[in-house]
C-alpha positions, 0 to 999 in steps of 0.5 A, spaced: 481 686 738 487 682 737 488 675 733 493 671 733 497 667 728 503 663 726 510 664 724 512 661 718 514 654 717 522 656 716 522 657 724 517 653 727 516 645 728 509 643 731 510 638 736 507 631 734 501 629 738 501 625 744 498 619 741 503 620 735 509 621 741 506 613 744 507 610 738 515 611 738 515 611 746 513 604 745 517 603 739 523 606 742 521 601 749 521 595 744 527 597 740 532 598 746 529 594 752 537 592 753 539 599 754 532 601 759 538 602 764 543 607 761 536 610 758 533 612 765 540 614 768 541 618 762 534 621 763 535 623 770 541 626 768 538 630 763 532 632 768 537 634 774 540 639 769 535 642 766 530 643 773 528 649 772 530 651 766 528 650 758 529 644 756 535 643 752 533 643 744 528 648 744 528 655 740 523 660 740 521 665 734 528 662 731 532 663 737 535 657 742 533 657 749 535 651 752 538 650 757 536 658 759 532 660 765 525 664 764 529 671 766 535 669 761 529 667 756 525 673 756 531 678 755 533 673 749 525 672 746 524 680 747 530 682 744 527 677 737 520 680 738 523 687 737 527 685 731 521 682 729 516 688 728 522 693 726 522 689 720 518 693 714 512 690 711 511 694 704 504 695 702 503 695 694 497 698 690 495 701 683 503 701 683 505 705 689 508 703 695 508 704 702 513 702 707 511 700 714 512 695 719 509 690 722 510 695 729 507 700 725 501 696 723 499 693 730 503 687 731 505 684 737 508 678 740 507 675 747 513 673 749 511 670 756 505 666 753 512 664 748 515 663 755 510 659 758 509 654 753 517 652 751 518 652 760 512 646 759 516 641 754 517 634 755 514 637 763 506 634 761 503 627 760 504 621 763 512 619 765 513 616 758 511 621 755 515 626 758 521 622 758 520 622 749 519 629 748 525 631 753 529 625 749 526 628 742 528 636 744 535 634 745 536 629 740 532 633 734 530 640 737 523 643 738 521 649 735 514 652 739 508 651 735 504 657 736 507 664 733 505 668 739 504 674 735 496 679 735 495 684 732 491 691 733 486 690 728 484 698 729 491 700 728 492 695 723 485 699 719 488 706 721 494 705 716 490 702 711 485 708 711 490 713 710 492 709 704 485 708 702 485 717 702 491 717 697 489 712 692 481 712 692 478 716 686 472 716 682 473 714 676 474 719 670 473 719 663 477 722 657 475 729 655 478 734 650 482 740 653 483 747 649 489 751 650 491 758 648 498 756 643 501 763 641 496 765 636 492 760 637 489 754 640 491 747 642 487 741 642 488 735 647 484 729 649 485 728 656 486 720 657 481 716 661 483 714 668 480 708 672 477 709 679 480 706 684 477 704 690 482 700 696 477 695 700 480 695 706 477 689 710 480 684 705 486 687 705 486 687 713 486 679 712 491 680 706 496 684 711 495 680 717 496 673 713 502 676 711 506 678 717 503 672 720 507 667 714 513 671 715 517 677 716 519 682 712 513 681 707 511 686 702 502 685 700 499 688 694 493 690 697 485 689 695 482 694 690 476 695 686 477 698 679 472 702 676 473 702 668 471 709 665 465 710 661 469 716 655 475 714 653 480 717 649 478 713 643 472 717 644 474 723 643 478 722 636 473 724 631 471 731 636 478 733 636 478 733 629 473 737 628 474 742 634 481 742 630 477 744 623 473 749 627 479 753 630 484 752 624 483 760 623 479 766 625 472 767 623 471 774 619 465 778 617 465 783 613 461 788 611 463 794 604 470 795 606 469 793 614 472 787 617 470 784 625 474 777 627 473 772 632 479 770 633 481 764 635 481 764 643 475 766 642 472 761 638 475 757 643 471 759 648 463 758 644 465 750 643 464 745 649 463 737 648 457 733 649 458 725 648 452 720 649 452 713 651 456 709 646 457 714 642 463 718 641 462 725 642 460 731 639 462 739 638 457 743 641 457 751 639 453 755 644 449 760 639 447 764 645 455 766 645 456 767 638 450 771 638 453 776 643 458 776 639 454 778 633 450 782 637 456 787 638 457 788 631 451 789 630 451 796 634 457 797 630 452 797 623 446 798 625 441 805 625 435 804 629 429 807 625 426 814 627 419 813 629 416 820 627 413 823 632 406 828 632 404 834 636 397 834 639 394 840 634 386 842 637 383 835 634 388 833 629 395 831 629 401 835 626 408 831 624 414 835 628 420 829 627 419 826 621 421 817 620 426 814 618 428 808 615 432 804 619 438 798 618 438 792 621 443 785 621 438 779 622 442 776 627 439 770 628 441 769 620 448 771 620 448 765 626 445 759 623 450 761 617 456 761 621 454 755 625 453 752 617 461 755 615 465 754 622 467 747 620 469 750 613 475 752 610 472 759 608 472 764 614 470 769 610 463 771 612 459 777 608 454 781 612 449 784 609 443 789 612 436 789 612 431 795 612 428 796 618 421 800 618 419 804 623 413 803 628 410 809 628 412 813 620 410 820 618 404 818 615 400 814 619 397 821 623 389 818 620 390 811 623 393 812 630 386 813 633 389 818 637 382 823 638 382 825 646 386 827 652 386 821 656 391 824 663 394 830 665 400 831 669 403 837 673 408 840 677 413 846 679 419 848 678 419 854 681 426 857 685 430 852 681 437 854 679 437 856 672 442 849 670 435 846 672 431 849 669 434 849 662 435 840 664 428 840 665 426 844 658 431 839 655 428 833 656 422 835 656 423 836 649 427 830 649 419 827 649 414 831 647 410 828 641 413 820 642 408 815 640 407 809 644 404 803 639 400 798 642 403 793 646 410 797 646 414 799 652 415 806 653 423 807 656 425 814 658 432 813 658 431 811 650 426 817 648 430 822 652 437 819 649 444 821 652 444 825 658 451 828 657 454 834 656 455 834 649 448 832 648 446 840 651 445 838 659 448 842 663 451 840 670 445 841 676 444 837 682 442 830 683 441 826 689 447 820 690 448 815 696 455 815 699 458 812 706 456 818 710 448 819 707 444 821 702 447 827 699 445 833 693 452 833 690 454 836 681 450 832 677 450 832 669 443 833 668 440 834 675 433 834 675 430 831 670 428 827 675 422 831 676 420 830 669 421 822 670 415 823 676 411 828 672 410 823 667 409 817 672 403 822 675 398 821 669 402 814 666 400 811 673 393 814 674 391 812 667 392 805 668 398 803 664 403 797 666 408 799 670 415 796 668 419 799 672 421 805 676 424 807 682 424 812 688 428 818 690 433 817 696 430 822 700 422 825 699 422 832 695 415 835 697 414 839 690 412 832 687 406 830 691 403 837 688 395 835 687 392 833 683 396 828 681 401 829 686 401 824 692 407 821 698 410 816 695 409 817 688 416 820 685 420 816 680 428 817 679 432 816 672 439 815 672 442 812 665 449 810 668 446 807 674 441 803 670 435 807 673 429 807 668 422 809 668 419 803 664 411 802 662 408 798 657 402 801 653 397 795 655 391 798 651 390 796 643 390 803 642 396 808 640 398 813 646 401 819 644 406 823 650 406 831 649 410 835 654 411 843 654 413 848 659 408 853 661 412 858 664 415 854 671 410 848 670 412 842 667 405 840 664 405 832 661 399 830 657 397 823 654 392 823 649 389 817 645 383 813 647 381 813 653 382 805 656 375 802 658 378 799 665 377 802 671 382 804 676 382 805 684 388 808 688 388 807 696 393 810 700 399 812 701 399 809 707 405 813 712 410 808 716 416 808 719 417 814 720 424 817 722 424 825 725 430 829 721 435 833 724 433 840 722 440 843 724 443 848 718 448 844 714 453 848 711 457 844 705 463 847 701 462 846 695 469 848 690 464 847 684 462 854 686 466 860 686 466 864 693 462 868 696 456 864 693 451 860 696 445 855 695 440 851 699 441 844 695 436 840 700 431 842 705 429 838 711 424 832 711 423 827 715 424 820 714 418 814 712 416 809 708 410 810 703 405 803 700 400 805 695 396 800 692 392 801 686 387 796 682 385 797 675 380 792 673 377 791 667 371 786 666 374 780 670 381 782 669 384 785 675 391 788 675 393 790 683 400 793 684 403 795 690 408 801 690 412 801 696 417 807 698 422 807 703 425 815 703 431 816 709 431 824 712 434 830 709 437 836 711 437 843 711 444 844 707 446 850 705 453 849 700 458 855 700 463 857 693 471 855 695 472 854 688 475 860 683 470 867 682 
């Protein structure tokens, strides 16, 4: 698409008319009919000279042609039109400027189109019209009308594009910055800065009427401005009171105690808010502080002991007497802070309350606990000693536990910290490395088993499950009747945040009493028996994967030389779907145990370490 133009005034002349040319012919004729003869002689002369050639007093685009044939012409309008679109065009806008040229903009000019029209001069109309144009371009000169000049409106675009992708933005409103100062924080409002977004169509007209005016040009662009909706104005007020807010750290102290939230931090629990036409607002996130309050009170807090309760031939025998607890009321220590962090006073006193435990010492004869409602069983037998002591130890860990009713029976809270200072010797647990799954030294290997020996009853019986999960690989001693079945295991693990889970849904209180008898783990679960009935289908075998039954023999420099132990036995792979429904009335609860177990191996590990 190209469009033509005209060149500026200061180097063009249009050429009048062929009526206004008739009006001075006959003028002229009028005037000077006593010299017709030494006109028309002269005007043969003139005709003769310049036959094929430009007419004298005619220029092009500023420069004189006359006299010149078209080739001599040519060379001379092309040398000007290149000089011409070298010349720059500045673009302006949003105060920046872009220096182009007219070239670079798509700009060209027809010199044969110029050529042919200055050939043409005094070479149209009747005689007499001729004769006053050619007499008009000697005596006064001509300049041609038309500029000759187009423009490639696609290239054109394409400048103004690239430009359009430098300056558009959206507009952005004003907002507080907060940044860490030394010690401390700084409070900076962010100006506002209008949006900006060049219209290309109206500047291409712009541009184009410019470079067809005159050459060199500069253009300011056309360009929409968005105003913001915040400006800094709006900030004032909330940077002040940010500025209150982080002036100190906080401080809380309990006896001669002291824990701070340092100004970086407080920095990090405020945002910014602000509604329409109105100026903004500080926000404090009570969820973050309350994170911080909640690590203080870790720090001071002592759970309250929940007696626990040995199952006695129909009476029940107190074996770990309640305690108090103390407690911090987090949500009060935060609505005072969010009251005091405008303040000048930083100082927050804590105080604890006392926390009662759920289950106390004398609650024996309220509990409700009269029958055994689940048994579960498994063996042990031929395990190493370490895993023996583990399973004797946990199982202590949760004998006598007392679950009120709605709680949430957590294994890994009753048993508590399964380390070596807390009496756990070092057995063997099942972990999951690029290799495989793999029997590897573990703190208190084993009591896995005591997690699916409770799961057994805890599951039959109907309780809710909150969580469990299953072992790597399937270890058969655990589907031992009559509770034991394929796919019915849970593994525990603290540092790995595996937990056996489940929630005493009955309205009735449920008493976990675990004791060893002789190389049986045996759990019993005494209460009331729930009035719901259950019905477990399956498992249901799938996917199932034959092992590799080669003998595997591992060093192991954890056991000294000479001494050898079978820590797995090959099983084959399979997944395991049980399904059990507890209904109760019209209620019913369905869940859906799913298993994936991948094959074990015989592996045999031999000592490397020291005797």
């Amino acid at each position: 698409m190209r469009r033509a133009g005209i060149l500026p005034l200061s180097r063009l002349v249009f050429v009048p008319s062929g009526t206004t040319w008739r009006v001075l012919v006959r003028s002229a004729l009028g005037g000077l009919a006593l010299a017709g003869i030494v006109a028309a002689t002269a005007t043969a002369a003139v005709q003769l000279a310049y036959a094929d050639r430009v007419p004298a007093g005619v220029s092009v685009l500023g420069v004189d042609v006359s006299g010149r044939t078209k080739a001599e012409a040519r060379g001379l309008l092309q040398a000007e039109a290149s000089s011409l679109l070298r010349q720059p065009v500045v673009l302006r806008v949003d105060g920046r400027e872009w220096r182009s040229t007219a070239r670079d903009l798509g700009a060209s000019f027809d010199v044969d189109a110029l050529l042919d029209q200055a050939y043409t001069v005094g070479r149209e109309g009747n005689p007499v019209e001729r004769l006053a144009m050619q007499w008009a371009a000697l005596l006064r000169g001509e300049r041609l009308a038309e500029s000759g000049l187009a423009v490639d409106a696609e290239q054109e675009e394409a400048v103004l594009r690239r430009i359009a992708d430098e300056v558009n933005r959206p507009a952005r409103d004003a907002r507080v910055q907060l940044t860490r100062a030394g010690d401390g924080v700084s409070v900076d409002i962010v100006p506002e800065q209008a949006g900006l977004a060049l219209l290309v169509p109206e500047s291409l007209g712009r541009v184009s009427q410019a470079m067809e005016s005159d050459l060199p040009t500069t253009v300011d662009l056309v360009a929409d401005v968005t105003p913001p909706s915040a400006t800094k104005a709006d900030f004032r007020q909330a940077k002040a009171e940010a500025e209150r807010m982080l002036a100190a750290p906080l401080v809380f102290t309990l006896e001669d105690r002291r824990w701070t939230i340092g100004r970086a931090e407080l920095a990090g629990l405020l945002s910014f808010t602000r509604d329409p036409n109105q100026p903004a607002r500080v926000v404090v996130d009570g969820d973050k502080l309350a994170e911080h309050l909640k690590k203080i009170a870790g720090e001071i807090e002592q759970p309250a002991l929940d007696a626990r309760f040995d199952w006695n031939g129909g009476s029940l025998r107190v074996i770990r007497d309640s305690q108090e607890g103390r407690g911090l009321d987090v949500e009060a220590v935060k609505a005072q802070t969010l009251g005091r962090l405008a303040s000048s006073d930083r100082t927050i006193p804590l105080s604890l309350a006392v926390v009662q435990p759920a289950v106390a010492s004398g609650d024996a004869d309220r509990l409700g606990i009269r029958e055994l409602i689940s048994q579960g069983r498994t063996s042990f037998a031929g395990s190493v000693s370490e895993k023996q002591h583990n399973i004797t130890l946990a199982a202590s860990r949760l004998n006598g536990v007392v679950v009120p009713p709605g709680a949430t029976f957590s294994f890994n809270r009753e048993v508590g910290p399964t380390t070596l200072a807390a009496g756990f010797k070092t057995g063997w647990g099942i972990t999951l490395s690029s290799s495989g799954a793999q029997t590897i030294p573990s703190v208190a290997g084993g009591i896995c088993q005591v997690a699916t020996t409770l799961f057994h009853p805890v599951f039959h019986a109907g309780y809710t499950i909150e969580e469990r999960h299953w072992h790597l690989y399937w270890i058969p001693s655990y589907g031992q009747p009559p509770l034991g079945m394929k796919g019915l295991d849970a593994t525990v693990d603290e540092d790995s945040h595996l937990d056996f889970q489940f929630i005493n849904s009955t309205p009735d209180y449920l008493l976990i009493q675990a004791v060893v008898e002789g190389s049986n783990l045996v759990f019993r679960l005494y209460g009331t028996k729930p009035t719901w009935d259950v019905k477990i289908d399956g498992p249901v075998i799938t996917k199932f994967v034959p092992t590799d039954r080669t003998p595997v023999s591992q060093p192991e420099p954890t056991m000294p030389q000479g001494k050898r132990l079978q820590v797995e036995g090959a099983q084959d792979g399979f997944d395991a779907t049980i399904v059990r429904t507890v209904t109760q009335g019209d209620d019913t609860r369905t869940l859906t145990l799913k298993s994936h177990y991948i094959p074990s191996h015989n592996v045999v590990l031999y000592g490397t370490g020291p005797g």
